[in-house]
DOMAR-846239 format. One record per residue (C-alpha): residue number from 1; residue in one letter; x, y, z. Coordinates in steps of 0.2 Angstrom, whole numbers. Layout:
// DOMAR-846239
k: NUM	r: A	xx: X	yy: Y	zz: Z .
...
***
This chain:
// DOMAR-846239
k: 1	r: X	xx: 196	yy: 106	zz: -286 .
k: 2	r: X	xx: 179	yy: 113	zz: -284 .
k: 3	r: X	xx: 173	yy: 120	zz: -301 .
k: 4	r: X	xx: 154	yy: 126	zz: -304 .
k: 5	r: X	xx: 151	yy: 128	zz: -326 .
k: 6	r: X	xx: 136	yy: 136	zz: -329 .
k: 7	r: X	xx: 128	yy: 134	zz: -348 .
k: 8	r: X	xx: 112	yy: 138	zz: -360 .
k: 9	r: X	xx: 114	yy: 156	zz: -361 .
k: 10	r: X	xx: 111	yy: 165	zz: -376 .
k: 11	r: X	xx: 99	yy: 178	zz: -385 .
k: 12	r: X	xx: 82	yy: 173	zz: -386 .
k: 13	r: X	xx: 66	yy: 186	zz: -388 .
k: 14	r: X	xx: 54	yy: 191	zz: -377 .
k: 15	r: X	xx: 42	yy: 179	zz: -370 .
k: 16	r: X	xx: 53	yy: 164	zz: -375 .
k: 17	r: X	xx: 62	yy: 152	zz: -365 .
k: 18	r: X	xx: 78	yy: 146	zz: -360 .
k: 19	r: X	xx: 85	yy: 132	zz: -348 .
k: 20	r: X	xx: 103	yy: 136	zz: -339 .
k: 21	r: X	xx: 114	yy: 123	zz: -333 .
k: 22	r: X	xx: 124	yy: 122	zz: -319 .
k: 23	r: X	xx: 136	yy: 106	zz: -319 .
k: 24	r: X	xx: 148	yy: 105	zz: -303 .
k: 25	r: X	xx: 164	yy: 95	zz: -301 .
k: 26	r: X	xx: 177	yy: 93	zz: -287 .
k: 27	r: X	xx: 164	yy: 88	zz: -273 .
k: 28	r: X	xx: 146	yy: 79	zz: -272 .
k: 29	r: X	xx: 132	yy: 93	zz: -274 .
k: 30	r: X	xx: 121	yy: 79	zz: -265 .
k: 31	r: X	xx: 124	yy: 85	zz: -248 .
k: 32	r: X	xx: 122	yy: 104	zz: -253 .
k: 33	r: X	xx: 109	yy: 119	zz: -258 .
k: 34	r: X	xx: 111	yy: 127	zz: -274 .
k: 35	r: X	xx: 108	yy: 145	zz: -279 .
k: 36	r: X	xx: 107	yy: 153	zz: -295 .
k: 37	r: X	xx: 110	yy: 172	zz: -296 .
k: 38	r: X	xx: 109	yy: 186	zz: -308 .
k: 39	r: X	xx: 118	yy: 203	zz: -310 .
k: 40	r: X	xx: 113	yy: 215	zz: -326 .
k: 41	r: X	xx: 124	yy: 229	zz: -332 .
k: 42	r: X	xx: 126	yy: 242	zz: -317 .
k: 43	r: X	xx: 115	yy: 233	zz: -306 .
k: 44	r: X	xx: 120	yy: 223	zz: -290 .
k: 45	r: X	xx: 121	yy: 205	zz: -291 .
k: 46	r: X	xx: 103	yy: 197	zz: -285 .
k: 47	r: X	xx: 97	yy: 182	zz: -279 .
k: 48	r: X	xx: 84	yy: 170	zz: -295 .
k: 49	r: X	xx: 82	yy: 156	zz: -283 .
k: 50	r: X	xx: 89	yy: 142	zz: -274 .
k: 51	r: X	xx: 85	yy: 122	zz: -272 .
k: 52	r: X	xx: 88	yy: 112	zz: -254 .
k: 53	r: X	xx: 102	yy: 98	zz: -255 .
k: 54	r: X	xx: 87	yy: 85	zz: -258 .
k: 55	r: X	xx: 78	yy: 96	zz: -271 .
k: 56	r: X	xx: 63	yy: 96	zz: -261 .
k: 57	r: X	xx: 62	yy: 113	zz: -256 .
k: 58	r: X	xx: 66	yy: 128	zz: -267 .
k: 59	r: X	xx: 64	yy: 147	zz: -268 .
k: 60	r: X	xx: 61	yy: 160	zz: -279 .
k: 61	r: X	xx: 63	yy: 180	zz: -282 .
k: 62	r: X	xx: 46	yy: 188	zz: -283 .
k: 63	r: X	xx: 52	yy: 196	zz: -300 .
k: 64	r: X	xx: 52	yy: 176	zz: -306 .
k: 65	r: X	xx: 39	yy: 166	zz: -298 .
k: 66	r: X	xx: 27	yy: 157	zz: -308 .
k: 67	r: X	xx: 41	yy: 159	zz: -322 .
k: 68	r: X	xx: 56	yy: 152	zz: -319 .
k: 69	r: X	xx: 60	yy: 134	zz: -311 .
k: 70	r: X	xx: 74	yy: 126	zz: -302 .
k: 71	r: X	xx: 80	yy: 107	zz: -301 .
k: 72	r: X	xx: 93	yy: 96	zz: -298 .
k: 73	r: X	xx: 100	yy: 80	zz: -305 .
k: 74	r: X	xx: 112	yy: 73	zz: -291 .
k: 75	r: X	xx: 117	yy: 58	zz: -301 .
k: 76	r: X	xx: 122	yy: 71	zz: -315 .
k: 77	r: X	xx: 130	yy: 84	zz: -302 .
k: 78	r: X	xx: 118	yy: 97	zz: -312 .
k: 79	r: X	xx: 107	yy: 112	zz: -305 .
k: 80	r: X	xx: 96	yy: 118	zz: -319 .
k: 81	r: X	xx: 85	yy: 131	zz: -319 .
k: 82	r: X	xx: 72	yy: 132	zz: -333 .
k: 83	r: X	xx: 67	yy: 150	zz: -338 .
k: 84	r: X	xx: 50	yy: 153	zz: -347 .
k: 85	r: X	xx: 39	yy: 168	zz: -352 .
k: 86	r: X	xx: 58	yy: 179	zz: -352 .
k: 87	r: X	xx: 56	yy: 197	zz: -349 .
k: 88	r: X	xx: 70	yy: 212	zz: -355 .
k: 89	r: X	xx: 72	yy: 215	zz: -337 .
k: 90	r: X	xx: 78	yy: 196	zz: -334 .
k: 91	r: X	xx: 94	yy: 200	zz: -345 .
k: 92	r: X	xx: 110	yy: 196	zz: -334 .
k: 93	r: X	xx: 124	yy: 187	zz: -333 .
k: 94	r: X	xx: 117	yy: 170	zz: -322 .
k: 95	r: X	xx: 128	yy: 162	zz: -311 .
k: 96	r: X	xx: 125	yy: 148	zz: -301 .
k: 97	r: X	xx: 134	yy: 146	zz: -283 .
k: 98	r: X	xx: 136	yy: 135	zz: -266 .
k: 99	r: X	xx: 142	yy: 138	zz: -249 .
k: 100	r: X	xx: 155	yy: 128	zz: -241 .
k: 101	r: X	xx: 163	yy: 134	zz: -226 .
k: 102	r: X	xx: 171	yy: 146	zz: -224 .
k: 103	r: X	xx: 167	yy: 152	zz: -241 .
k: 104	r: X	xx: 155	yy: 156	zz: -255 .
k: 105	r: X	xx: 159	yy: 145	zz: -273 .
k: 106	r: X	xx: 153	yy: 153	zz: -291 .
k: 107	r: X	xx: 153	yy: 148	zz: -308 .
k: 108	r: X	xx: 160	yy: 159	zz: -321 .
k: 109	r: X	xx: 141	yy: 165	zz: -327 .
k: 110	r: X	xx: 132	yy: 164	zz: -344 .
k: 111	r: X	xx: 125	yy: 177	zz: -352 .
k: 112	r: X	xx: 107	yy: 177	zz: -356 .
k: 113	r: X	xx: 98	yy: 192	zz: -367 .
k: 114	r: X	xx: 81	yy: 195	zz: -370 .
k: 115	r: X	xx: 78	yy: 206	zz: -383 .
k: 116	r: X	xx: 68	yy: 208	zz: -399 .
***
């Protein structure tokens, strides 16, 4: 069973730093590209940024370049993305997500808050 767990959300103040993970089971994330996604309170859900199967291309939101970073650890089946200099406006819940056809698979989220 395909199952996506993300982790290393919490409540952390402005300017500080957090690193999420993403640990997938039930297939090999080797052969696929991983996104990470955000979606605050009475927003639409948005993409952070996304790493190719072999890591060695990645993309980012405008809204986080320079801040945040994506990576993958095939051998530990983890996407983690590594989030610095963290701003109100970066509070959502983070999920983290892969296509497969014919459909899309996502986590169950973290929560992260920024916040004095």
């Amino acid at each position: 069973q395909v199952q996506l767990v993300e982790s290393g959300g919490g409540l952390v103040q402005p300017g500080g730093s957090l690193r999420l993970s993403c640990v997938a089971s039930g297939f090999t994330l080797d052969y696929y590209s991983i996104g990470w996604f955000r979606q605050a309170p009475g927003k639409e859900r948005e993409g952070v940024s996304c790493v190719s199967s072999a890591g060695g291309s990645t993309n980012y939101a405008d809204s986080v370049k320079g801040r945040f970073a994506i990576s993958r650890d095939n051998a530990k089946n983890t996407v983690y993305l590594q989030m610095n200099s963290l701003k109100p406006e970066d509070t959502a819940v983070y999920y983290c997500s892969y296509y497969q056809p014919p459909r899309d698979y996502w986590g169950q989220g973290t929560q992260v808050t920024v916040s004095s």
